[in-house]
N, C-alpha and C positions, 0 to 999 in steps of 0.2 A: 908271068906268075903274078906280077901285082895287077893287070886287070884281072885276070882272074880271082885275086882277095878284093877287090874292088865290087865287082861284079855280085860276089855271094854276099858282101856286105849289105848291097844294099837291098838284098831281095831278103834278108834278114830285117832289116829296117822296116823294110816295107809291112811286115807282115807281122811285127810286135811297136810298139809306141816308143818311140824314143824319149826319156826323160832329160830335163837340163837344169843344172844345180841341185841342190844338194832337197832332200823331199822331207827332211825333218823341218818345220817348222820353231822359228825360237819365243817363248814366251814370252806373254805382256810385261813388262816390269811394275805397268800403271795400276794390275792386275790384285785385288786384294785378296785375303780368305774370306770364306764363305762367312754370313753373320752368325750361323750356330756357333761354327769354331769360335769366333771370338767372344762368343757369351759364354762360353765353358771357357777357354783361359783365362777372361776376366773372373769370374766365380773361383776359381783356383787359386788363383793370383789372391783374391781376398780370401779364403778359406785361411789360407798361409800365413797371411799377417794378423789373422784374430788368433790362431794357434800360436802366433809367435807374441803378439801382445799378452795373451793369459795365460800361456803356460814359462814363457821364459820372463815375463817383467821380472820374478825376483830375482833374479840374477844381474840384474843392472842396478837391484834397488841398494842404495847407500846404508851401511851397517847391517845389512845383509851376509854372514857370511858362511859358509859350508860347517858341517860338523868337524871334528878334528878328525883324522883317521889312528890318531891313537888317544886312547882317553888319560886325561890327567884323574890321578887321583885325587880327591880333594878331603878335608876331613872330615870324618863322621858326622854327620849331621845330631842332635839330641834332641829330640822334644822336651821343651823346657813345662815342665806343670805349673799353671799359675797361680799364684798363690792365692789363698783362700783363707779366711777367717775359721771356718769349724768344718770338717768334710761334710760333705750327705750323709745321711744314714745307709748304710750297706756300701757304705763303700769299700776297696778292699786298701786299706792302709794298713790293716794288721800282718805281720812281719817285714815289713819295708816296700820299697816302691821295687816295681814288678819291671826288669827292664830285658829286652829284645835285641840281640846281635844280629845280624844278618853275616852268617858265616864265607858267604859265595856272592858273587855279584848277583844282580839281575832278579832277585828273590822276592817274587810278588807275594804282598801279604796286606790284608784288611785287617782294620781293627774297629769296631765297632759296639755300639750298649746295650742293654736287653729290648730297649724301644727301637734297631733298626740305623739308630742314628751313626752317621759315620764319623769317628773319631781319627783316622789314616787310612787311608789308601794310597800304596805307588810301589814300585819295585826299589827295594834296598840293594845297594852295595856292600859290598864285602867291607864288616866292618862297623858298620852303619848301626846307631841302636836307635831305639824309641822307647820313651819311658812310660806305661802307664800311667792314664792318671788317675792318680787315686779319686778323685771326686767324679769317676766315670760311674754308672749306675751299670751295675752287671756287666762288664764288658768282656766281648766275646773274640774269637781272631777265625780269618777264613784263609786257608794259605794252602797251594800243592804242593811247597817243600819244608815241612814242620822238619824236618831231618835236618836242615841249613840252617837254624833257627836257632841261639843260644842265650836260656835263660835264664837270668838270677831275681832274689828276692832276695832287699836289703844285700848285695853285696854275697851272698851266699847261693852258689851257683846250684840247680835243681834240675833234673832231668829233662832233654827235649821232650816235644808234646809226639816224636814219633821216629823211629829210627828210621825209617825207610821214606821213600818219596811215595806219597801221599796225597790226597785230597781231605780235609778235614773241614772243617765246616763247624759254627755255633758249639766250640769247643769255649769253657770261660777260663778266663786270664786272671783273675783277681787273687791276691797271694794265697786266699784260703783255701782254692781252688786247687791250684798247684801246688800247696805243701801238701793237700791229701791225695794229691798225684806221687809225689814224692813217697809216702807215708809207705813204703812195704805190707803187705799184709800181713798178721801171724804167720806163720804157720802150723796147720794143724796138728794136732795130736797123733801121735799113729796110735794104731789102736793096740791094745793089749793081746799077746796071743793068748789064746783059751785050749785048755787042755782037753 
């Protein structure tokens, strides 16, 4: 029997190519990557550290430091008017100084003079007043929440510029302004009935 496995062996040999060791070949080690490849990882490579130079430097910078994640309250800030010798003419100091609560945080409001010029702008905090100034020439307010807004003259508190949330726009602030805001209207007569 084993000339016989002998025998067929080798007429199997004979008639396909005998292979010896192993036919995988092992890589160069000496072998580098291609020069594209390396001009695209170098490019990345530096891509990476200009992104990290301009968008993270503040974050390493000294007295740099994150917002709080809850806010302190601080106090009211007031715009001080500064004092003056004689007002302008038209100014509104008739009934006292005209001053502004900001009832709700976050409450953006302009104030500005009949020339354009801007006398405040920024979002007030709950709380936060700003005082007209009387030597302001026409001064006007541009605010979306007149409704958040609470205002006195001299000390005597007079209706918001609007009950509801709003856009208002070259409304005027000057006290004579808003006591005739204030001012109710008659009301009218009724009429007599006729027989």
């Amino acid at each position: 029997m084993l000339d016989d496995v002998r025998t067929a062996l080798e007429q199997v040999q004979g008639s396909y190519p005998w292979r010896m060791g192993n036919s995988l070949e092992p890589g160069d080690p000496a072998r580098l990557p291609s020069r594209g490849l390396c001009w695209i990882a170098a490019g990345a490579i530096g891509a990476l550290l200009i992104g990290l130079f301009l968008f993270a430097g503040d974050m390493f910078s000294p007295g740099i430091t994150p917002a709080p994640l809850t806010a302190e309250r601080q106090a009211p800030v007031v715009a001080q008017r500064p004092a003056t010798a004689a007002p302008a003419p038209g100014a509104s100091t008739a009934g006292g100084e005209v001053v502004f609560t900001a009832l709700e945080d976050g409450i953006w409001v302009k104030f500005y003079d009949k020339d354009g010029r801007q006398l405040m702008q920024k979002q007030m905090m709950a709380g936060e007043r700003y005082v007209v100034p009387g030597e302001a020439q026409g001064p006007q307010i541009w605010t979306g929440r007149p409704d958040a807004l609470d205002i006195t003259i001299g000390g005597r508190k007079v209706p918001r510029l609007a009950e509801n949330q709003t856009v208002i726009k070259d409304v005027p602030v000057t006290a004579e302004a808003l006591n005739a805001r204030a001012t109710p209207p008659a009301p009218a007569l009724p009429a007599s009935p006729t027989a």
